[in-house]
C-alpha positions in Angstrom: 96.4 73.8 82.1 93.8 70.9 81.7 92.3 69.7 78.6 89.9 72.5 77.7 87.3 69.8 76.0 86.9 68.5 79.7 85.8 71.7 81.2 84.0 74.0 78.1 82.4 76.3 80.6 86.0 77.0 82.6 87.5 77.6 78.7 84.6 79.5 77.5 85.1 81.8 80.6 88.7 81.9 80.5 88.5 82.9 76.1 86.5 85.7 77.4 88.1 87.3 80.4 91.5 87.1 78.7 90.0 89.1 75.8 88.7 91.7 78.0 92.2 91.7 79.8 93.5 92.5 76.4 91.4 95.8 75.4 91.5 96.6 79.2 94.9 96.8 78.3 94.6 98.9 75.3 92.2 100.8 77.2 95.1 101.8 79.7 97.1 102.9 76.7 94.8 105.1 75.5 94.4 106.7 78.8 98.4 107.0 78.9 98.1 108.7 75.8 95.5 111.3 77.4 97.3 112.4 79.7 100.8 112.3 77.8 100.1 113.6 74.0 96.2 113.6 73.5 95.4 117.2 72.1 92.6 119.0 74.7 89.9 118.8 72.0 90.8 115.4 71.4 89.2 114.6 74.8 85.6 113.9 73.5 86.7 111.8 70.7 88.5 110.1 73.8 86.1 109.5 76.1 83.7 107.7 73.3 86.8 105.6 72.8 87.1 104.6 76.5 83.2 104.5 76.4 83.2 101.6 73.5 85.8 99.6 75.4 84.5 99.7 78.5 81.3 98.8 77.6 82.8 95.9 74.8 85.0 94.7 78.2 81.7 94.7 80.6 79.2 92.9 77.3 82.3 89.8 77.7 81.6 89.3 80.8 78.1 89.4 81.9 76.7 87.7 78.5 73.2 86.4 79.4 74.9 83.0 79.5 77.8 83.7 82.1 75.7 83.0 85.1 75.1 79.1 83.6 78.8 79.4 82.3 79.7 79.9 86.2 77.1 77.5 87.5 78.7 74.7 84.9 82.5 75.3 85.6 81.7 75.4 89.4 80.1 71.9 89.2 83.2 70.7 87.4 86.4 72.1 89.3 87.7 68.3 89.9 88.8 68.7 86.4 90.7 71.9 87.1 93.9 72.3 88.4 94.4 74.4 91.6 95.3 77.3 89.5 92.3 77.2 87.4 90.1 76.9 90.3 91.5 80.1 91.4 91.3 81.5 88.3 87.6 80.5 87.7 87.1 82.1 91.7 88.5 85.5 90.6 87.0 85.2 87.4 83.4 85.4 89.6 84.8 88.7 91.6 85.2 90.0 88.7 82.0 88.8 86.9 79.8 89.8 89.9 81.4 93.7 90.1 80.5 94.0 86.3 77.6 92.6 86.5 76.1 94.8 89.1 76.0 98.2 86.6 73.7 98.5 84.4 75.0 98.8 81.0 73.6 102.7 80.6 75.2 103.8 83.6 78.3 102.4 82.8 78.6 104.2 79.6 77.5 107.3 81.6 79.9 107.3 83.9 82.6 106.7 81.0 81.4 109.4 79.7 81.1 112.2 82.2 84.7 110.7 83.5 86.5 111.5 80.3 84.3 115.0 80.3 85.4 116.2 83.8 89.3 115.2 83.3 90.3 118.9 81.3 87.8 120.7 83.7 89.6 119.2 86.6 93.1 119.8 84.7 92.3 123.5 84.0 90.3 124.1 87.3 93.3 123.5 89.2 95.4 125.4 87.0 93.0 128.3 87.4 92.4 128.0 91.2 88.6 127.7 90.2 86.9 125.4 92.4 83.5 126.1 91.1 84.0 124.8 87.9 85.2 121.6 88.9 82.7 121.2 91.6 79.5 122.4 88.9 80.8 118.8 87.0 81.4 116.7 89.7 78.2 117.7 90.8 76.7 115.7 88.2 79.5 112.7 88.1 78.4 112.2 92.3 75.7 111.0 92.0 76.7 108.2 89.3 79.3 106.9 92.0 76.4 107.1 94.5 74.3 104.5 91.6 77.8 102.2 91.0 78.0 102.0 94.8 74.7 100.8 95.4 74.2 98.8 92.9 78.0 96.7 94.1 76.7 96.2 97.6 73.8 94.8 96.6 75.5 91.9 94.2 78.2 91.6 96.5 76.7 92.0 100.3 78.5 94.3 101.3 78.1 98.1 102.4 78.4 100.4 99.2 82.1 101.8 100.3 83.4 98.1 101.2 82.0 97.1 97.3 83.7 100.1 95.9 87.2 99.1 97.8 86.6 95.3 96.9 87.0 96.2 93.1 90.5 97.7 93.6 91.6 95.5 96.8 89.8 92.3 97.0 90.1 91.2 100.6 90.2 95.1 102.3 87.2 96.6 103.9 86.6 99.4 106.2 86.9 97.0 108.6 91.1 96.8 107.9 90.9 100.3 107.0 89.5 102.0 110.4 92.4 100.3 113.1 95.2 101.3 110.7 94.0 104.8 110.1 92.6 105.5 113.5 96.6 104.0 114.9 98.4 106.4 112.4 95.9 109.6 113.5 96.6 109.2 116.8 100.5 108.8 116.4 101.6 110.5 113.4 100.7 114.5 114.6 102.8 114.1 117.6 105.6 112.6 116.0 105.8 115.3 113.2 105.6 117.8 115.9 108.5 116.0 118.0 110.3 115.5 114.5 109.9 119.5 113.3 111.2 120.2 116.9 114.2 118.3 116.6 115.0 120.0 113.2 114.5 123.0 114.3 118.2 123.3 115.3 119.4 122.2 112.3 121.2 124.5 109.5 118.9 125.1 107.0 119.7 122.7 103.7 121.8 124.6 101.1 119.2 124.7 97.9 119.4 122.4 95.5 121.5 124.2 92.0 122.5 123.7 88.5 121.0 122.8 85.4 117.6 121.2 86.2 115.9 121.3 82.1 113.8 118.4 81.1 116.5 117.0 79.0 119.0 117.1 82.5 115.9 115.2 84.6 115.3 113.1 81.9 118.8 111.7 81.7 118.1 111.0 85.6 115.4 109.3 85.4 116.3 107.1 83.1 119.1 106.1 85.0 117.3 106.0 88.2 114.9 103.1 86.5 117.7 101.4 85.3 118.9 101.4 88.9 115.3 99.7 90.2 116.0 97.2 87.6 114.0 98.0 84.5 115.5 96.7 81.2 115.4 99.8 79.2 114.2 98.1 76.3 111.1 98.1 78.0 110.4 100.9 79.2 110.2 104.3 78.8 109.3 107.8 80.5 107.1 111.0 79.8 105.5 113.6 81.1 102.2 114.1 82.6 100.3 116.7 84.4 100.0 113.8 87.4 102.6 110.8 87.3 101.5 107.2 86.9 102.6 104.1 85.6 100.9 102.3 82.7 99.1 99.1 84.0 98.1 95.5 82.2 100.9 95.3 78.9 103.2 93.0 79.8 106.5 93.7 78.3 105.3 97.6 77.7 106.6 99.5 80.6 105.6 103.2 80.6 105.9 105.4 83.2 105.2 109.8 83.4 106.6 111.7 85.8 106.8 115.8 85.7 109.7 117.7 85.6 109.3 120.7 87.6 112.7 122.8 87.1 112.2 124.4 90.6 111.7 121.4 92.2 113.7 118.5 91.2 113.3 116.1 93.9 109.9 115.8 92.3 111.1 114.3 89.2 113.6 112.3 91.7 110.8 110.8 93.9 108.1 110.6 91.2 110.4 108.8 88.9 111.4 106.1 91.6 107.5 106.0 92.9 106.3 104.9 89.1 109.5 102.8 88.7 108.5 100.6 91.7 105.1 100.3 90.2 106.2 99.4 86.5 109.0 96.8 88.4 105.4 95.4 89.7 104.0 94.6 85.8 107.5 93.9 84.9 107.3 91.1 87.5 104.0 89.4 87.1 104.2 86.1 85.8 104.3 85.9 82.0 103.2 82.4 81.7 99.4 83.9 83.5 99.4 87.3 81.6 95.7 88.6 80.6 94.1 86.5 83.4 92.1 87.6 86.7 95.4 85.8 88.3 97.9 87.1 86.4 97.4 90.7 87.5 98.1 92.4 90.7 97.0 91.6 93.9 94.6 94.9 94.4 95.9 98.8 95.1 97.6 98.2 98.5 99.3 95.4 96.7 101.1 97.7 94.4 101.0 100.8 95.7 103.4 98.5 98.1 105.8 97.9 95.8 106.0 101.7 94.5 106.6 102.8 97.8 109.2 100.6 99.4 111.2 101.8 95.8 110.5 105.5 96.7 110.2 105.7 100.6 111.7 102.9 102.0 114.6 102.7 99.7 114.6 105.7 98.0 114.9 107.8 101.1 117.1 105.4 103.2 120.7 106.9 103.9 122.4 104.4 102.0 120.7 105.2 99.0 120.7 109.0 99.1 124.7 109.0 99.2 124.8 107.0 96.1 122.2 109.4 94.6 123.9 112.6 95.6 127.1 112.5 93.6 124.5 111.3 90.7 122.9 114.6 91.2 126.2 116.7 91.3 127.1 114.8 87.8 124.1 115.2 86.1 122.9 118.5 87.1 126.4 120.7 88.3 125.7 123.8 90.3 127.2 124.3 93.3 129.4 121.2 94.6 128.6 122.1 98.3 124.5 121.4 97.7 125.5 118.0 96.5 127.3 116.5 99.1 125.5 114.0 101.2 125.1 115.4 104.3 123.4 118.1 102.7 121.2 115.9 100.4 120.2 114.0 103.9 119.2 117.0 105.2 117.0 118.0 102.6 115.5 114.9 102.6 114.8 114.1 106.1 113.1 117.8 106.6 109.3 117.6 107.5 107.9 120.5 106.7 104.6 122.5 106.1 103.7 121.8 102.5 99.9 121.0 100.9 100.3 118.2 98.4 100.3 115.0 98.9 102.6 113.7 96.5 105.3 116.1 97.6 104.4 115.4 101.2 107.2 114.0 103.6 107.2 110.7 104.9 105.6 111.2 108.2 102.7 113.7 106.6 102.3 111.6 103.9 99.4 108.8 105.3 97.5 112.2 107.1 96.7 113.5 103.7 95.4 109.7 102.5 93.6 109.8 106.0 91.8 113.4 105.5 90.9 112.0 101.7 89.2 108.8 103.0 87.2 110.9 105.3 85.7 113.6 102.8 85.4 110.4 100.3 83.1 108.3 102.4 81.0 111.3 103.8 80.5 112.2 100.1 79.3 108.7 99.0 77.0 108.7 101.9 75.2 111.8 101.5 76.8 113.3 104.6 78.8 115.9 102.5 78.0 118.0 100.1 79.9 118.9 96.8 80.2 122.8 97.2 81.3 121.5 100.7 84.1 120.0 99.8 86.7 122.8 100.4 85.6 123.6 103.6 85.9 120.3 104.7 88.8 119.3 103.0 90.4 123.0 105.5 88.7 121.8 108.3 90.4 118.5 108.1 93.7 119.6 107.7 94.1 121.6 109.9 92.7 119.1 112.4 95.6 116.9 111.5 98.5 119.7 110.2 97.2 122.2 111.9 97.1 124.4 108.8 94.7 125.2 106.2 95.5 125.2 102.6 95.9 128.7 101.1 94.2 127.8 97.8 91.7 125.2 96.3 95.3 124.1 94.0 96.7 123.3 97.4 93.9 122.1 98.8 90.8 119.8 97.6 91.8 120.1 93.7 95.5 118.8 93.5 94.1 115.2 93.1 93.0 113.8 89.8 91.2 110.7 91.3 87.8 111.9 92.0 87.8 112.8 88.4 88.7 110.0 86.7 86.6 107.3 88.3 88.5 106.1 91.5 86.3 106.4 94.3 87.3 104.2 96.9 90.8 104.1 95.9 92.8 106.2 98.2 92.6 104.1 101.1 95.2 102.2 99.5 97.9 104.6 99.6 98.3 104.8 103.6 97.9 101.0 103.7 100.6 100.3 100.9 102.9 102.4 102.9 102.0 100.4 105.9 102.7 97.3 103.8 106.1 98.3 102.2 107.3 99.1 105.4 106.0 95.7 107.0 108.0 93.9 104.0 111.2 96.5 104.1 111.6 95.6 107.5 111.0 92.0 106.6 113.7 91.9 103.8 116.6 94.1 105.5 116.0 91.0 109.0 116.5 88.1 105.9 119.2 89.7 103.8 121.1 92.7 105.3 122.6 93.4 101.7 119.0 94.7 100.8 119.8 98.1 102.8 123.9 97.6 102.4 124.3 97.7 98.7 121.4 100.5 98.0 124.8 102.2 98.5 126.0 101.6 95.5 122.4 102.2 93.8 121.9 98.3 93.6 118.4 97.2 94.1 119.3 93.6 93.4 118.8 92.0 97.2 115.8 94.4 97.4 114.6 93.1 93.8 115.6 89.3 94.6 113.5 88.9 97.8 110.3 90.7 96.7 109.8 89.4 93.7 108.7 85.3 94.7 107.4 86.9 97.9 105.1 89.4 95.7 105.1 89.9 92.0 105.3 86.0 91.2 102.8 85.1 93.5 100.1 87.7 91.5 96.7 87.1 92.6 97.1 83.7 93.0 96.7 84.1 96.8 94.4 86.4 98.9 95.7 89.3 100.0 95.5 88.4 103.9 97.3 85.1 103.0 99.9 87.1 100.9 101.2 89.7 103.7 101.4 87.2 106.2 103.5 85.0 104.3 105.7 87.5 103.6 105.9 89.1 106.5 105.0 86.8 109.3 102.1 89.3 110.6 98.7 90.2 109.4 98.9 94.4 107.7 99.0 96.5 110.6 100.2 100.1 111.4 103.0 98.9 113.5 106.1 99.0 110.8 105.3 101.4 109.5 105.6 103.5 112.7 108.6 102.1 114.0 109.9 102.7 110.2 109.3 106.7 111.0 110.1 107.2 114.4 113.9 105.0 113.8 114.8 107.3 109.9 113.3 111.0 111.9 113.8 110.7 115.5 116.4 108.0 116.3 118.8 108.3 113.1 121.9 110.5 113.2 121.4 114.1 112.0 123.0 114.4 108.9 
C-alpha cells in the first residue's frame, strides 16, 4: 500500500469502506442468527437491529463530503498502486449504489424486509399465499423506488441497476442469450433423459438411521472433504440453507436435515460448503475491502455449484460417497452400493422445488423466476398474480403445474428478504462452474480421478489462484475468460448435461 499522507482522500475512503465492510459483516451474523436461533418474537427487535446497521453502513459511505473525497483520490491515482486504483474504482460502484436511496427508504425497506421474513416462513408452512402476498404487497413497491432510483445514478435500466449491485459486469444483456439457449435446449433433453430412464429399475430407497445427529456427523465430514479446516467452520440448521458471508476466518454454514430425505442434507451441505470454501479463500491480506470480497453472485454461486453439481454428482465422487452413506447411516447394505446410489442420483424426475431439482431442471426453475421477477418490477405483473403465473410458467417449461403455493411461488425466501434481481445468478453460476469444471478436468485429469477417494485437492488447487485469490481484483468478463479461455456462455454447461444423462453408462 502507498504512503497514506500522499493520498488522504484514497485513505479517508478506504478507513470508511473497511469499517462498513466490518458491521456489514456483523450484519450477516445477525441475519445467520435469524434464521438459526433467533426466537419468532425476537424478529422486531431484529429488524431495528439490521435497520441501525444498514443505515450506519449507507451514512459511511455517502457522507456529504464523499463526492469531493472521490473527485480528490481520482485526481491523484499516480500515487496509488494498481491495487488501490482498483480499489478506489470499486469503492465508486459501491458509493454510487448507496448513494442512490434515500436514507428513509432505506430504513423502510429494512424494515418491512425483517417484517415479511416469519410471514413468509409461516405462509409457506401454512400453504397460505394470501398472507404472504397482503405483505409483499407493500414491500413491491419499495423495490420498484430502489430500482429507480439505481438506474438513474448508474444509467442503466432499473433491472440491469438491481443485478449490477450483486454482479457487477452482468446485465440483461448476458442474461437473455444464456437463458433464451438453455429454454430452448433443456425441455427436450429432460424429455429425451426421462425416456431413457424409463427402462431403468426403479432405485432401491435410501434406509437406515437418518436423525440429525446421523446427518450431522455427515456433513461434517463432507466439508472436511471440500477442504474446510474444521476449526473454522461450523454447521446448523435453517429453515433455507445458506452460507455466512464477509468474516474471514468464521465459516458458518446451515443446511436442513430432512429425515425422509437425506440427499437434501447431502447436496445442501456440499452446495454451502463450496460457498464457505469461497470466503475461506479470499485473500486475507485484502479482507474488509470492496476488492477483497467476491466477485458478484454468479461468481460464487460458481464455486458452490461445481462442489455440489459438478463434483458432487460426478461418478467418481458418488462411489466414494456411498460406502460413506452405508457407514454412517446402516440400513439396508443393498441401497448403498454404488450402482444403486448412481441411479438415484442421475434420476430426473417431476419434483417442484428448486433446490431439490435435478441437474437438468435445475436452471428452468431460475429461468421461470427471472421472468415473474422482471414482469413484477415492471408493472407488468401483479402481486395476487403471482401464482398464476408462476403455474403458467411451469408448466410451459415442465409441463406441470405445482399442486400447492408450498410447491410453487412460496418455496423461495428471496423475494422476502431483499434480493430482487438476484436469481439470475443461479442459472449463470451453473453455466460458469461448468465452463471452469470442464476447464480444470482438460488441465489436471486428477481433478475428476481422485474425487474417488473424496479428495478435492486438484479441484481445490486449480480454482483457487484462478478464482478465490483473484477476488474482485478483476472484472468479471476478464475473470471467466482467463480462466476458461471463453467469454460465459451456455455451451458447457450443456455439453456438461447431455455427456453425465444421455451419453454416460447407466449405472
Amino acid at each position: 500500500m502507498s504512503d497514506p499522507g500522499e493520498t488522504p482522500a484514497y485513505a479517508a475512503l478506504a478507513e470508511r469502506f473497511g469499517t462498513a465492510a466490518r458491521l456489514a459483516a456483523a450484519r450477516s451474523t445477525l441475519f445467520w442468527d435469524g434464521q438459526t436461533y433467533l426466537p419468532p418474537a425476537g424478529a422486531w427487535s431484529r429488524g431495528e437491529q439490521l435497520a441501525a446497521l444498514d443505515a450506519t453502513c449507507a451514512e459511511l459511505i455517502v457522507r456529504p463530503d464523499a463526492d469531493d473525497l472521490f473527485e480528490t483520490a481520482d485526481s491523484a491515482t499516480d500515487a496509488l498502486s494498481p491495487i488501490e486504483r482498483t480499489n478506489l474504482a470499486e469503492m465508486r460502484r459501491q458509493w454510487r449504489h448507496a448513494a442512490a436511496i434515500p436514507k428513509a427508504l432505506l430504513l423502510e425497506r429494512s424494515r418491512r424486509v425483517s417484517a415479511i421474513q416469519p410471514v413468509w416462513l409461516a405462509a409457506r408452512q401454512r400453504n397460505d399465499f394470501a398472507s404472504f402476498a397482503a405483505a409483499f404487497a407493500e414491500l413491491l413497491p419499495l423495490y420498484r423506488e430502489v430500482a429507480q432510483a439505481k438506474a438513474e445514478a448508474l444509467g442503466l435500466s432499473p433491472f440491469d441497476a438491481l443485478m449490477d449491485e450483486f454482479d457487477p459486469g452482468l446485465s440483461t444483456q448476458v442474461v437473455d442469450p444464456i437463458f433464451t439457449a438453455l429454454e430452448q435446449s433443456l425441455p427436450a433433453l429432460l424429455a429425451e433423459t426421462m425416456e431413457r430412464q424409463a427402462g431403468w429399475p426403479d432405485p432401491i430407497p435410501f434406509s437406515g438411521d437418518f436423525s440429525p445427529d446421523r446427518q450431522r456427523a455427515l456433513a461434517y465430514q463432507l466439508v472436511e472433504a471440500v477442504g474446510h479446516d474444521l476449526q473454522h467452520v461450523r454447521i446448523d440448521s435453517a429453515p433455507h440453507p445458506f452460507a455466512l458471508t464477509g468474516s474471514p476466518g468464521d465459516n458458518r454454514i446451515t443446511t436442513r436435515f430432512d429425515p425422509d430425505n437425506v440427499r437434501f442434507a447431502i447436496m445442501a451441505t456440499l452446495h454451502e460448503a463450496g460457498h464457505a470454501l469461497y470466503e475461506a479463500g479470499l485473500p486475507r491480506a485484502h479482507a474488509f475491502t470492496p476488492i477483497g470480497g467476491a466477485r458478484g453472485a454468479t461468481a460464487h454461486e460458481s464455486q458452490s455449484t461445481m462442489v455440489e453439481m459438478q463434483a458432487g454428482r460426478s461418478r467418481e465422487f458418488l462411489s466414494w460417497l456411498a460406502p460413506k452413506c452405508a457407514e454412517i447411516f446402516g440400513g439396508d447394505p443393498s441401497c448403498w452400493t454404488v450402482p444403486n446410489v448412481l441411479n438415484a442420483y442421475r434420476r430426473v424426475g417431476s419434483g417442484f422445488i428448486r433446490v431439490e431439482a435435478d441437474e437438468i431442471s435445475y436452471p428452468l426453475h431460475i429461468i421461470l423466476r427471472y421472468r415473474i421477477e422482471r414482469a413484477l418490477l415492471s408493472g407488468d405483473l401483479n402481486v395476487a398474480d403471482i401464482s398464476g403465473a408462476w403455474s403458467d410458467f411451469s408448466e410451459a417449461l415442465f409441463g406441470r403445474r405445482p399442486p400447492d403455493h408450498a410447491h410453487g411461488c412460496l418455496q423461495d425466501m428471496h423475494w422476502a428478504v431483499g434480493l430482487f434481481g438476484y436469481f439470475p445468478n443461479y442459472a449463470l453460476g451453473v453455466s460458469l462452474a461448468a465452463q471452469l469444471f470442464e476447464r480444470a478436468v482438460q488441465d489436471d485429469p486428477a481433478v475428476l480421478k481422485n474425487l474417488a477417494h473424496g479428495d478435492f485437492a486438484p479441484c481445490r488447487n486449480w480454482i483457487v489462484p484462478r478464482m478465490h485469490a483473484r477476488a474482485s481484483m478483476v472484472p468479471f468478463a476478464d475473470l471467466v475468460r482467463e480462466a476458461t479461455g471463453e467469454p460465459l456462455s451456455a455451451a458447457a454447461l450443456q455439453r456438461h448435461l447431455r455427456r453425465r444423462y444421455l451419453e454416460e453408462a447407466a449405472p
